[in-house]
N, CA, C and O atoms as CSV, one atom per row, in Angstrom:
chain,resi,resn,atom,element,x,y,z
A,1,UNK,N,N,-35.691,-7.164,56.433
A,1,UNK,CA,C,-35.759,-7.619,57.803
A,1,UNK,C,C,-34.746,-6.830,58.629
A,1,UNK,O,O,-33.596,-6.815,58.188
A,2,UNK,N,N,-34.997,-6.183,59.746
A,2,UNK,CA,C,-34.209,-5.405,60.648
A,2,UNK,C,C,-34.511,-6.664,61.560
A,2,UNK,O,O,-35.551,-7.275,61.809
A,3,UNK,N,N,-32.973,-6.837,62.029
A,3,UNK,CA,C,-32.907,-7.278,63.421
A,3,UNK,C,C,-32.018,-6.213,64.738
A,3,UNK,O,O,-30.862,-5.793,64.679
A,4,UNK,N,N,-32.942,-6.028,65.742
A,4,UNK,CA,C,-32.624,-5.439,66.960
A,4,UNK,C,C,-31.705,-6.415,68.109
A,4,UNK,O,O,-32.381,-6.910,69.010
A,5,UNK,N,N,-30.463,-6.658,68.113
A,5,UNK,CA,C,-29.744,-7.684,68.948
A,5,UNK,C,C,-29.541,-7.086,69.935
A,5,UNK,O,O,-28.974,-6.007,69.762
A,6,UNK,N,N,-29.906,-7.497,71.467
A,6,UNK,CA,C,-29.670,-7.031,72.924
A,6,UNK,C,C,-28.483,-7.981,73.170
A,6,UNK,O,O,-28.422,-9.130,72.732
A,7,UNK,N,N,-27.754,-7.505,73.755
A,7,UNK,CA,C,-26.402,-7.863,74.306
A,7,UNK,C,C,-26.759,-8.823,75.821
A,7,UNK,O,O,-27.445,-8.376,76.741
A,8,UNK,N,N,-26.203,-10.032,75.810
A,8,UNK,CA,C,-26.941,-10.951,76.545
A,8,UNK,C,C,-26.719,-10.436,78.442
A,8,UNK,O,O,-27.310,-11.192,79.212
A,9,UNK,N,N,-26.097,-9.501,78.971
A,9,UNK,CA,C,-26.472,-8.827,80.198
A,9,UNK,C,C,-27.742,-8.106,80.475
A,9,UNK,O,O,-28.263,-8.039,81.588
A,10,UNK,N,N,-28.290,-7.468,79.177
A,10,UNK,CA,C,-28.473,-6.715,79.384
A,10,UNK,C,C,-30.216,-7.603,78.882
A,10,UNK,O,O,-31.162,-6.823,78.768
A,11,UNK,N,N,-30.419,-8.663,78.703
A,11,UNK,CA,C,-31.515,-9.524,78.347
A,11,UNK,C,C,-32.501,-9.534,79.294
A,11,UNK,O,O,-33.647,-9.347,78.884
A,12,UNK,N,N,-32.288,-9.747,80.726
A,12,UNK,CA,C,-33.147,-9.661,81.733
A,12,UNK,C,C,-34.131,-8.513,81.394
A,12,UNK,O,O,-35.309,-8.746,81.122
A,13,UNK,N,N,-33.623,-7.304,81.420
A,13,UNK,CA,C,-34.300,-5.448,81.485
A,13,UNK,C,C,-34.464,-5.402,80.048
A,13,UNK,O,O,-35.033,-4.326,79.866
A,14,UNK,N,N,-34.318,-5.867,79.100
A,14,UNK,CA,C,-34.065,-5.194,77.473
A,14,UNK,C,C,-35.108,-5.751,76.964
A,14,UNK,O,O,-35.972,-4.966,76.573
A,15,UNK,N,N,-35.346,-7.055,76.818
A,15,UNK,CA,C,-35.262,-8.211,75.756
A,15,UNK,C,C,-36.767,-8.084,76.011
A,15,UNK,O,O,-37.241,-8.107,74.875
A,16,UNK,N,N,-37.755,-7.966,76.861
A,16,UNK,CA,C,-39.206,-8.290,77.214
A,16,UNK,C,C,-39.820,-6.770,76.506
A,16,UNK,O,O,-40.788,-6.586,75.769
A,17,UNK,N,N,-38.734,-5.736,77.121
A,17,UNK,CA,C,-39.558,-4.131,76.755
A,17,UNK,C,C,-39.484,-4.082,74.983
A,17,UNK,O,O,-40.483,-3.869,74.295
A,18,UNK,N,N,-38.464,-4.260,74.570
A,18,UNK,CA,C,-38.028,-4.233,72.871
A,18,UNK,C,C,-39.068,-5.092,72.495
A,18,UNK,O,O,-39.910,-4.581,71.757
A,19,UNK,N,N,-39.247,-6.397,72.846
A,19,UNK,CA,C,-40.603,-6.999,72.172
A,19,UNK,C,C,-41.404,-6.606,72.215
A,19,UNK,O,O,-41.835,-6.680,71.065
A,20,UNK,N,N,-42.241,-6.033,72.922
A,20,UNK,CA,C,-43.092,-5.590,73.475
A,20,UNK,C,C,-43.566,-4.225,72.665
A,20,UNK,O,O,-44.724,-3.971,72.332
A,21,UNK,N,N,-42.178,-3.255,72.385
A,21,UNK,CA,C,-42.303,-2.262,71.495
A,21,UNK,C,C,-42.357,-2.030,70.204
A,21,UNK,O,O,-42.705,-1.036,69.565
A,22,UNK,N,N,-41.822,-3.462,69.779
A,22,UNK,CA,C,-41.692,-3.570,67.992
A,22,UNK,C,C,-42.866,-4.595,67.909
A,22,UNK,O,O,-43.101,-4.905,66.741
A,23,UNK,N,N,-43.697,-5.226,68.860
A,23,UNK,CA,C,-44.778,-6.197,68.735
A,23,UNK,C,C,-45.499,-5.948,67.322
A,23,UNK,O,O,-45.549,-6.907,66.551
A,24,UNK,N,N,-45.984,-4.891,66.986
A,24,UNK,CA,C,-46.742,-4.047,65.632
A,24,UNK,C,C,-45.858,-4.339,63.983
A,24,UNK,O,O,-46.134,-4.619,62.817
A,25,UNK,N,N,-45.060,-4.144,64.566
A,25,UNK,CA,C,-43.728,-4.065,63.159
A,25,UNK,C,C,-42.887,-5.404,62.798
A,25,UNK,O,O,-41.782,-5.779,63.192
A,26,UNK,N,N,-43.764,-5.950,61.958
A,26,UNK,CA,C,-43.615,-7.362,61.311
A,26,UNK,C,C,-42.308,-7.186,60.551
A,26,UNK,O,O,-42.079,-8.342,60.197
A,27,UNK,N,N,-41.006,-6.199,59.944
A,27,UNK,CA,C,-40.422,-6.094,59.905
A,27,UNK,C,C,-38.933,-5.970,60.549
A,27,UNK,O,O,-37.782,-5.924,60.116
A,28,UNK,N,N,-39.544,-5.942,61.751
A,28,UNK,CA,C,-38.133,-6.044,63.082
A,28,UNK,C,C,-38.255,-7.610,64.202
A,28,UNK,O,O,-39.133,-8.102,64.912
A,29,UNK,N,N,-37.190,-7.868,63.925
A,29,UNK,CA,C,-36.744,-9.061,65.209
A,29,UNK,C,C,-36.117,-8.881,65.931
A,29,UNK,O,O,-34.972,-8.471,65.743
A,30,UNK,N,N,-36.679,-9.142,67.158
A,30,UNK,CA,C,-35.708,-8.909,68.552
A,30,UNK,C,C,-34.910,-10.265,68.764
A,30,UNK,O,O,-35.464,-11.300,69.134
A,31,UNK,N,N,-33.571,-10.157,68.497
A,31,UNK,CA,C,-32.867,-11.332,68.790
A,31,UNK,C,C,-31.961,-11.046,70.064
A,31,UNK,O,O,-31.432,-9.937,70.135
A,32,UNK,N,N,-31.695,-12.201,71.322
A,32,UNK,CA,C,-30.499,-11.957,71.908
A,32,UNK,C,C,-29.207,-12.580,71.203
A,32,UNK,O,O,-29.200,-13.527,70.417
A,33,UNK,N,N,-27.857,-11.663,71.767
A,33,UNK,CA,C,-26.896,-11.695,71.178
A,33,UNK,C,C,-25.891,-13.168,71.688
A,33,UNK,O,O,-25.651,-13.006,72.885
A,34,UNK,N,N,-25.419,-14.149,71.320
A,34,UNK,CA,C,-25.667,-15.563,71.541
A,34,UNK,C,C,-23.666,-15.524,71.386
A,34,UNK,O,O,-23.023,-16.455,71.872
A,35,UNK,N,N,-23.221,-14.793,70.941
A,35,UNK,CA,C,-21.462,-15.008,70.676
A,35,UNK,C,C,-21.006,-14.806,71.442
A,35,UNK,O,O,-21.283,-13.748,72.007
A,36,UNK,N,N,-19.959,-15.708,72.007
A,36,UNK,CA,C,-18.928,-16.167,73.115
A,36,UNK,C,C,-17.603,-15.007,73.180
A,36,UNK,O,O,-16.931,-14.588,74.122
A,37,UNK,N,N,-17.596,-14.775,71.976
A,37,UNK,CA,C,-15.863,-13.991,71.899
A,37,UNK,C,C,-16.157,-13.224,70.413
A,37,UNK,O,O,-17.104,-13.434,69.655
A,38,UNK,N,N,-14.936,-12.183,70.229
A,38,UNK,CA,C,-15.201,-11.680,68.767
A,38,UNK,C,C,-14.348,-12.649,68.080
A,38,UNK,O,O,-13.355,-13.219,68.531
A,39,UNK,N,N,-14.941,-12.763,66.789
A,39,UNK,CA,C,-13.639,-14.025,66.312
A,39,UNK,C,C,-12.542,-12.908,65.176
A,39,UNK,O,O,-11.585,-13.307,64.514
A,40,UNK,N,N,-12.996,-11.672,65.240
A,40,UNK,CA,C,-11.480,-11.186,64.437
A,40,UNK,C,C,-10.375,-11.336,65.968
A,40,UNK,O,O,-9.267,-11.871,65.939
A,41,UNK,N,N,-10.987,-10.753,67.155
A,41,UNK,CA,C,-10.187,-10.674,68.073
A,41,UNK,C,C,-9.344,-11.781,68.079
A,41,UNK,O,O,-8.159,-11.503,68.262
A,42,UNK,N,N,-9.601,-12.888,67.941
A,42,UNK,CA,C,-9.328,-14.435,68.699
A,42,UNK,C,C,-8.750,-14.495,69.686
A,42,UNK,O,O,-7.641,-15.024,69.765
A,43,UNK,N,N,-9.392,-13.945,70.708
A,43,UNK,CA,C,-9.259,-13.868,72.309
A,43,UNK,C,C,-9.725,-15.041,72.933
A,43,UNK,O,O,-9.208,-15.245,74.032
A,44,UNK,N,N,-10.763,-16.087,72.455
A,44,UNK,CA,C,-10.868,-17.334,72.532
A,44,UNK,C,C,-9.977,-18.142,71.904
A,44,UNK,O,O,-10.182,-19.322,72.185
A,45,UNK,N,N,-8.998,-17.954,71.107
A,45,UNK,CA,C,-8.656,-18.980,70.684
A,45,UNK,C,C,-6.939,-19.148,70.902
A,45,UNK,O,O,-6.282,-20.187,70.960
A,46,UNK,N,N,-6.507,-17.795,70.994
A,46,UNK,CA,C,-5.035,-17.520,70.485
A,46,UNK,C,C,-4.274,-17.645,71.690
A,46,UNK,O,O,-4.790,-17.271,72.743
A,47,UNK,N,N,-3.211,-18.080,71.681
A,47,UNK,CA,C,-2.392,-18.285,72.834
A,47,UNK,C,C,-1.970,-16.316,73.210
A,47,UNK,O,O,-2.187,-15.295,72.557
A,48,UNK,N,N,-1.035,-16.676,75.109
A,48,UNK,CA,C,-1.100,-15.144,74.984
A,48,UNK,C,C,-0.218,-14.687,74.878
A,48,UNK,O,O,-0.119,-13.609,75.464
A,49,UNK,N,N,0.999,-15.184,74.076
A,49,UNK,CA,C,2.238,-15.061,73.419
A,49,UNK,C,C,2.040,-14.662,72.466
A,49,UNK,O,O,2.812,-13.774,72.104
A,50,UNK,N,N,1.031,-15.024,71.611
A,50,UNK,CA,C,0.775,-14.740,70.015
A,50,UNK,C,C,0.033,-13.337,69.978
A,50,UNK,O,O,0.436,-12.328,69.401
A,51,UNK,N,N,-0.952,-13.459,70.598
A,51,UNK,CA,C,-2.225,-12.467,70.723
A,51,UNK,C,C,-1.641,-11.133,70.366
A,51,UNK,O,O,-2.409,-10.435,69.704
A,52,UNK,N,N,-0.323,-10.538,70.676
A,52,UNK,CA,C,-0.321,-9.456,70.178
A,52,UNK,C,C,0.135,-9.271,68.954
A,52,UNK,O,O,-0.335,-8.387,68.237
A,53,UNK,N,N,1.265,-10.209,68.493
A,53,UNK,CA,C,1.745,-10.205,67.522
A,53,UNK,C,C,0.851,-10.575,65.937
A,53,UNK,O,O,1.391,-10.525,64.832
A,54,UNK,N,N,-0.388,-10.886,66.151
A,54,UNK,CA,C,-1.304,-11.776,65.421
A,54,UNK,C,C,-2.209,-10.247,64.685
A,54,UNK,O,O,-3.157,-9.721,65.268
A,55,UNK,N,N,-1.651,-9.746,63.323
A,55,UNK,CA,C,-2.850,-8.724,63.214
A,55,UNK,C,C,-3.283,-9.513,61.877
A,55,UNK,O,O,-3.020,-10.658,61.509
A,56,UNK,N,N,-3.837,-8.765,61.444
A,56,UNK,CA,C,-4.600,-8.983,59.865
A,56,UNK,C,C,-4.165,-8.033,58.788
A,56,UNK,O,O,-4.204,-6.803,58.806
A,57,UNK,N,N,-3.667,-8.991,57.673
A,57,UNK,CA,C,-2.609,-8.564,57.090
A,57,UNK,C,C,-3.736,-7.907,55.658
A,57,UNK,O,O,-4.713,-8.529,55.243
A,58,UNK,N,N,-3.153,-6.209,54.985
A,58,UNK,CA,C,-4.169,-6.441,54.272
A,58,UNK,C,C,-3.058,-6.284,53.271
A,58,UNK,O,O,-1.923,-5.835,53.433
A,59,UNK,N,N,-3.691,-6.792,52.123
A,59,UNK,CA,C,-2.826,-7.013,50.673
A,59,UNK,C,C,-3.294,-6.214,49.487
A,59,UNK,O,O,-4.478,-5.987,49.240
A,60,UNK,N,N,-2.122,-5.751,48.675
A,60,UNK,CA,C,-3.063,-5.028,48.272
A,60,UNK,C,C,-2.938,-5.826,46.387
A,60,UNK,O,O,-1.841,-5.652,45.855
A,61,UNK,N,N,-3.762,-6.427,45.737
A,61,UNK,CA,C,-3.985,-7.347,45.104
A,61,UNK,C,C,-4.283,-6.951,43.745
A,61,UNK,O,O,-4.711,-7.719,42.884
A,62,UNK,N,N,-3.996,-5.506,43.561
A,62,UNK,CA,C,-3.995,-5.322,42.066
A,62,UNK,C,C,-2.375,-5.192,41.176
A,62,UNK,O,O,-1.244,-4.938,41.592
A,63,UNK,N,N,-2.799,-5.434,40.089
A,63,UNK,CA,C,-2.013,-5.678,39.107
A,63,UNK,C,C,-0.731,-4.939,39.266
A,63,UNK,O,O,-1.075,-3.811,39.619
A,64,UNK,N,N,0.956,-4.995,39.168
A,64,UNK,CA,C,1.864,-4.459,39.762
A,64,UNK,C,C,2.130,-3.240,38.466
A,64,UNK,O,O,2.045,-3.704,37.329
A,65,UNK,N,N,2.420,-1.838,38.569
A,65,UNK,CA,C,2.758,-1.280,37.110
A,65,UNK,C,C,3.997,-1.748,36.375
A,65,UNK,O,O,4.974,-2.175,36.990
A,66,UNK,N,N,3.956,-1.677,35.257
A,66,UNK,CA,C,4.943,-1.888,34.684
A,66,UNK,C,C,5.879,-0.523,34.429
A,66,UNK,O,O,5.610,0.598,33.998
A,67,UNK,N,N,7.457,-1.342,35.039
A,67,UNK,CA,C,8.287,-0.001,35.245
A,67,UNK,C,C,8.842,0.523,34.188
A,67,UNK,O,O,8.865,-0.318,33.289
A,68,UNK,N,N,9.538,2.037,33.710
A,68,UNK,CA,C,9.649,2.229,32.703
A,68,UNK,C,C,8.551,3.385,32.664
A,68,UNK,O,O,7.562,3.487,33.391
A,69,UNK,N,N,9.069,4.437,31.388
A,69,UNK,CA,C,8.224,5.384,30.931
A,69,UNK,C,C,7.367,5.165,30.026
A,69,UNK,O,O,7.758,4.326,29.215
A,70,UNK,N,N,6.079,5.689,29.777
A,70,UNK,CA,C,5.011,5.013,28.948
A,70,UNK,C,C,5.126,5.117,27.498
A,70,UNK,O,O,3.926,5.143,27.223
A,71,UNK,N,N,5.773,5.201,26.297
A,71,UNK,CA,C,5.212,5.579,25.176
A,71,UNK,C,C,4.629,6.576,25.070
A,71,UNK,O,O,3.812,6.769,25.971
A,72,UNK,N,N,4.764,7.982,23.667
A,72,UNK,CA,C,3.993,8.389,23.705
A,72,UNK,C,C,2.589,8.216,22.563
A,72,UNK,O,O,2.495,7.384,21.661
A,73,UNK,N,N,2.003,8.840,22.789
A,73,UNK,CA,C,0.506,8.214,21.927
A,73,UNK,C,C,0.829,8.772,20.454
A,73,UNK,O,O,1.646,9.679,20.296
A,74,UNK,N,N,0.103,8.144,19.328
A,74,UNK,CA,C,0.140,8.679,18.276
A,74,UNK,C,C,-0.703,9.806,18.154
A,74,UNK,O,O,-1.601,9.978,18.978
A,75,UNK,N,N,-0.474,10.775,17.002
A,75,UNK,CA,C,-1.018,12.165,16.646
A,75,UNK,C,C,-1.874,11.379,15.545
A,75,UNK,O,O,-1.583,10.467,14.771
A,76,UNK,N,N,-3.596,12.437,15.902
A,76,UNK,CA,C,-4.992,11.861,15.287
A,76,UNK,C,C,-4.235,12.223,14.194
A,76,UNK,O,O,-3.072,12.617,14.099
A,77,UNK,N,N,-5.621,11.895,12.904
A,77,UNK,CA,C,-5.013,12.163,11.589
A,77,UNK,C,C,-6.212,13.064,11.174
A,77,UNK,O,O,-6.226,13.600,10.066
């Protein structure tokens, strides 16, 4: 399923011609775009004291090495 989302200004001029053009292609939906705010932004939500200070923290979540030199391997036989 492809969906084609028109950005809700632009719905008046967009939204009738795009249907109209994918009418044939049972694989595409013309949806309008229905979201208020971006929510990584949280420009709806965040005070405007915080807003800049507020990023997204990334972690990095693998296993820590163990410090120290490695052993060396045994010789085949």
């Amino acid at each position: 399923m492809i969906y084609c989302v028109v950005p809700k200004p632009l719905t008046d001029t967009l939204y009738p011609k795009l249907v109209e053009h994918y009418r044939d292609d049972q694989n595409v939906t013309v949806i309008v775009e229905r979201r208020e705010f971006d929510r990584r932004a949280r420009s709806g939500r965040s005070s405007a004291s915080a807003e800049g200070s507020q990023r997204r923290v990334v972690r990095d979540r693998r296993r820590a090495r163990v410090a120290g030199d490695t052993l060396p391997l045994a010789k085949a036989l």
